[in-house]
Structure formats: C-alpha cells, structure tokens
FILUMMAR-539349 format. One record per residue (C-alpha): x, y, z; residue number from 1. Coordinates in steps of 0.25 Angstrom, whole numbers, plus 5000, padded with zeros to 4 digits. Each point is the difference from the previous one (the first is absolute). Example, Ala and Ser with C-alpha at 12.3 -4.5 7.8 and 13.67 -1.06 7.14 Angstrom:
NODE      X      Y      Z   seq
NODE   5049   4982   5031     1
NODE   5006   5014   4998     2
***
This chain:
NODE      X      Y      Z   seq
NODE   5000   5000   5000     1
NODE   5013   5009   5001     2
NODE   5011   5004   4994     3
NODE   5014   4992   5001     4
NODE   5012   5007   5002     5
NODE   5014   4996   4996     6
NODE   5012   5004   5004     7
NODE   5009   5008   4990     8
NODE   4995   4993   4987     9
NODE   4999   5006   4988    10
NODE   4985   4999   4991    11
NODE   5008   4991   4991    12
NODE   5005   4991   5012    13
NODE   4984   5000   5005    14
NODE   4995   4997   4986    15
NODE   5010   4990   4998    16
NODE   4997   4994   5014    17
NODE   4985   4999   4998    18
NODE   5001   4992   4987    19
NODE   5010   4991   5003    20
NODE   4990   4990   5005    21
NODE   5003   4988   5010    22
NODE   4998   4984   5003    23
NODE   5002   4993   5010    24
NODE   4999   4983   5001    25
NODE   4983   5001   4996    26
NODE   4999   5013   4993    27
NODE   5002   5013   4994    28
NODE   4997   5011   4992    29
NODE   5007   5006   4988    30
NODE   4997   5014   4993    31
NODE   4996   4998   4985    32
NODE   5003   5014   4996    33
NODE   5001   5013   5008    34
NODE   5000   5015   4996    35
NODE   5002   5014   5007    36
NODE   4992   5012   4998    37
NODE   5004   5012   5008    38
NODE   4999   4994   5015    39
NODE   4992   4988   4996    40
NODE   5005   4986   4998    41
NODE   4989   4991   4991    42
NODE   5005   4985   5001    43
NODE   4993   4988   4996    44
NODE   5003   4988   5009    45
NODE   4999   4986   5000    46
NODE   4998   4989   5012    47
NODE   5004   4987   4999    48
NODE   4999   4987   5008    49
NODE   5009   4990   4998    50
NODE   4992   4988   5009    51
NODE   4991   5000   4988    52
NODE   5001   4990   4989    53
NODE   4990   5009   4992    54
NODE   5009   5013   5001    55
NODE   4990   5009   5007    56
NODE   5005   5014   4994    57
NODE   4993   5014   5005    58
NODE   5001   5012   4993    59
NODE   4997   5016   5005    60
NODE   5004   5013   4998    61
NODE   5008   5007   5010    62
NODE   5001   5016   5004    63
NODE   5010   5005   5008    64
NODE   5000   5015   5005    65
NODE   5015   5004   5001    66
NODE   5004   5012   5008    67
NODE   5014   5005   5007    68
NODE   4999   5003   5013    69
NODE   5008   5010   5005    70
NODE   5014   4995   5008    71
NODE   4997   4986   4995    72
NODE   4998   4994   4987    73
NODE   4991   4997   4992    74
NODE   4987   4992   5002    75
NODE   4987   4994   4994    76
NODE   4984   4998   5004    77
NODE   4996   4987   4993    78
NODE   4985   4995   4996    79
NODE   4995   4993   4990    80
NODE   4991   5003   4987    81
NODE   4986   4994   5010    82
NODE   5002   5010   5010    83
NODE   4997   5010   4987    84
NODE   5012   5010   5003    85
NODE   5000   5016   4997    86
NODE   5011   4998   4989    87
NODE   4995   4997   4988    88
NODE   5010   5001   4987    89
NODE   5002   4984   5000    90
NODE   5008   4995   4989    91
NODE   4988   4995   4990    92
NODE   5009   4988   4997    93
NODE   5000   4997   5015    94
NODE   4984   4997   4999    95
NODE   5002   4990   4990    96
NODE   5009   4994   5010    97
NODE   4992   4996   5014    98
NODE   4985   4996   5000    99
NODE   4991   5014   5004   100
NODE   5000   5001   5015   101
NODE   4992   5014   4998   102
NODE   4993   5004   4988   103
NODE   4999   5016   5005   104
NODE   5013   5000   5003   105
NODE   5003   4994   4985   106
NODE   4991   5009   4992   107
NODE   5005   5013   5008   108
NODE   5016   4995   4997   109
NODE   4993   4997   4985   110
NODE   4991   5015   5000   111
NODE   5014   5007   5004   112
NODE   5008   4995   4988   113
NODE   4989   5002   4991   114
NODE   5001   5015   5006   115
NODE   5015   5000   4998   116
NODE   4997   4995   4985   117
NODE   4990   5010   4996   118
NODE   5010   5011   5008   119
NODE   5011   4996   4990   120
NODE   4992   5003   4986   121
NODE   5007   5010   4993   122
NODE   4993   5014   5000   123
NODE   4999   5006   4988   124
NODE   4995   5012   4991   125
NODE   4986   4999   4999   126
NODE   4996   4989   5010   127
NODE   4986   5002   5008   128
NODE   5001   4996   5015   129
NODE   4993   5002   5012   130
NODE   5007   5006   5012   131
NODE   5004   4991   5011   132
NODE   4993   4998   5014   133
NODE   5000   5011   5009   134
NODE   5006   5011   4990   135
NODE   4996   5014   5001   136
NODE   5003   5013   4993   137
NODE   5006   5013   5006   138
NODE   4984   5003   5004   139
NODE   5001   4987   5010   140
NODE   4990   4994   4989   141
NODE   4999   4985   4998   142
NODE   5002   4995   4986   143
NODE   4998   4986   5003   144
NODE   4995   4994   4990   145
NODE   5002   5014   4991   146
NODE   5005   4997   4984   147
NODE   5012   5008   4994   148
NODE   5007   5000   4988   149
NODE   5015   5001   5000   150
NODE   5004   5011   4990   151
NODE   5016   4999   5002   152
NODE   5012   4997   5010   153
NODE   5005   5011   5009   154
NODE   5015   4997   5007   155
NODE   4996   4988   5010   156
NODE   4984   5001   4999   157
NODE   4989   5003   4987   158
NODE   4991   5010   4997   159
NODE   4986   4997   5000   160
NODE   4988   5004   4994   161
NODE   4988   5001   5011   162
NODE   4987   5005   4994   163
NODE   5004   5014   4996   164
NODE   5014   5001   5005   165
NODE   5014   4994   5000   166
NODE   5005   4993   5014   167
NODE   5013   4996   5003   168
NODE   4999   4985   5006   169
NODE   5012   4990   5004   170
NODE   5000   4984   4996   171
NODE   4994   4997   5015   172
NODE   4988   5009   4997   173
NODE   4996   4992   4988   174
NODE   4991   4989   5004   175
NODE   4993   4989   4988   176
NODE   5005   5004   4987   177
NODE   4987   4998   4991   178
NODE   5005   5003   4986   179
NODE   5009   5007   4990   180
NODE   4995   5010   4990   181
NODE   5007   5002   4989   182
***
C-alpha cells in the first residue's frame, strides 16, 4: 500500500531490480517485456510453477510508480493492472500480452493513445477543427465544441479563422480535426 525506498539506487538500478524476476525450488516469476514512461514502470510478468506437470503459467500487467526520495535512492509503489491504476499510457502491445484484469482500465490506456494519435495529425492550411475541451478566448468564453479554419502558421502557433476574425491558437488548442479544404 506504500512506497518502497531503497538506499542509493539509481532509477536504472530500481528498474532493472523489479524486472529481473525470481525462482525458488516450486516457483517463479519472470517479466515478458518492461517499459518506462516518465516515472512509471509498465511490465508484464509471468508465474510459474514447477510442481505441475501441466505448466500452470499466469500472466498480468504490472505498474510501478517510481520516485526519489530525498537522502536515499530511489523507490517504487507497485499494483497490478485489476487494481485499475491512475497511470494509463500502457504500451498497446502490453494488452496483447496478459489476459484483461480491468476492462476501464484498458479502454482509458487505449482512449489515451488514440488522444496522442489524433494529437500527432499534422496541421495544415486549411484544416476545420474544433477547439479543445476547456479553451476560452481572451473574453473568458468557452469555445468547446466552436469550428475554426486554420488560414496560415505563425512562429510556433497558427492563425485561425473564428466567425468573423482571425485568432492565434497553439497545436494543444486544436481538439478533433474534422476536414481539410482545399
């Protein structure tokens, strides 16, 4: 339910400790593929049981929380995928891996690489979208759900056309791209 602490280990030192695996005389476990993103660990382990002829194997998806704790090292908070974690950017190939243990959990991991998808469409001249969730102008009005029509780039940001005026918008403005016109 905590966190675990270590003393002067590096993240590379904890990462490489919590997907080494172990085994003792019975049984064991061994990680299938691990990958870090930012300070999350997403692992998917296998159990195994050597007293059984049929080679009983289990599979999850596990998620460490990594953080450094000041004056000792660095440490982790582990769970598994059932306990349906905050974390959700899940390698997709990960979900392949390891029978569903939490279906919100799964489509939330899945809504958020989607989002990161749509987010990586190219902007170009001429493109109707509709401003992201929560955007207002310099008034303090919502434009959720608002169409614009992106007329140019300008330095980092474009210039948009909203009703009768131009607006300058950045990429994290611009929520669903609807269509390009010519």
């Amino acid at each position: 339910m905590g966190w675990l602490i270590s003393h002067n280990m590096t993240k590379a030192q904890q990462v490489a400790e919590l997907v080494e695996g172990w085994s003792n005389d019975k049984k064991g476990c061994r990680f299938l593929a691990h990958s870090v993103r930012g300070n999350v660990l997403y692992a998917v382990g296998q159990s195994f049981d050597r007293t059984k002829p049929e080679a009983f194997e289990d599979r999850w998806i596990m998620v460490c929380l990594l953080r450094k704790d000041r004056g000792y090292g660095w440490g982790y908070k582990d769970m598994s995928e059932s306990m349906g974690p905050n974390v959700a950017d899940c390698p997709l190939r990960f979900l392949a891996m390891a029978p569903v243990a939490c279906e919100t959990w799964r489509a939330r991991v899945r809504a958020i690489h989607e989002q990161r998808r749509q987010k990586s469409t190219k902007v170009e001249q001429g493109m109707v979208f509709v401003f992201s969730k929560g955007y207002r102008d310099s008034c303090g009005d919502s434009l959720d759900g608002v169409e614009s029509k992106i007329l140019c780039k300008s330095g980092r940001g474009y210039i948009a056309q909203l009703e009768h005026t131009t607006i300058k918008v950045m990429r994290r403005h611009i929520g669903e791209i609807l269509f390009q016109t010519a």
